[in-house]
C-alpha positions in Angstrom: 0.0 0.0 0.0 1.6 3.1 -1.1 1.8 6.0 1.9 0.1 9.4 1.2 2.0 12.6 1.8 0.2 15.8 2.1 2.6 18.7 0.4 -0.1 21.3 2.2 -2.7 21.6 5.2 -5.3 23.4 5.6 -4.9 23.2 9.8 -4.0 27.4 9.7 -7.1 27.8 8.1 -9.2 25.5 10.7 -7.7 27.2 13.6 -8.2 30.7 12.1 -12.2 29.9 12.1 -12.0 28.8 15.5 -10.0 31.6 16.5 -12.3 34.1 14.9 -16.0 31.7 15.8 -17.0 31.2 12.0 -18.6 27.5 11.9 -18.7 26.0 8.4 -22.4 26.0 8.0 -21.4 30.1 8.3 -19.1 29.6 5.3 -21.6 27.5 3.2 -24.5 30.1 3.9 -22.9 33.4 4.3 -19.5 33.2 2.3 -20.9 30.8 -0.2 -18.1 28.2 -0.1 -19.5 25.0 -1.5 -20.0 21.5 0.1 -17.6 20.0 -1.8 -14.8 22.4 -1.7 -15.1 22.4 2.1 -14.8 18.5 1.8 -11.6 19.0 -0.3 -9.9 21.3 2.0 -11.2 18.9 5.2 -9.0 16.1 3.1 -6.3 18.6 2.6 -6.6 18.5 -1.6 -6.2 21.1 -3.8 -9.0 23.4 -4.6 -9.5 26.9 -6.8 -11.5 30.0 -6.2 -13.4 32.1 -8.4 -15.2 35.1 -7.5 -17.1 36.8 -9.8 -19.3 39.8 -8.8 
């Protein structure tokens, strides 16, 4: 079985929310972060961002 190694982590991020009390139901419904990038930054994978106005 082949071992996995994460080149990034999203754990500054987690701890920033904490820090700062925004739950991620907040960022689904207020920032409009979708379900599934929230489930690829909880496994640590790569996601993109694009805002448009």
């Amino acid at each position: 079985m082949k071992e996995v190694i994460h080149l990034f982590t999203y754990a500054p991020l987690w701890q920033t929310l904490k820090d700062k009390g925004i739950s991620q139901y907040e960022l689904i419904k207020t920032y409009h972060i979708s379900t599934g990038t929230l489930d690829a930054l909880r496994k640590n994978k790569s996601v993109t961002m694009n805002y448009s106005t």
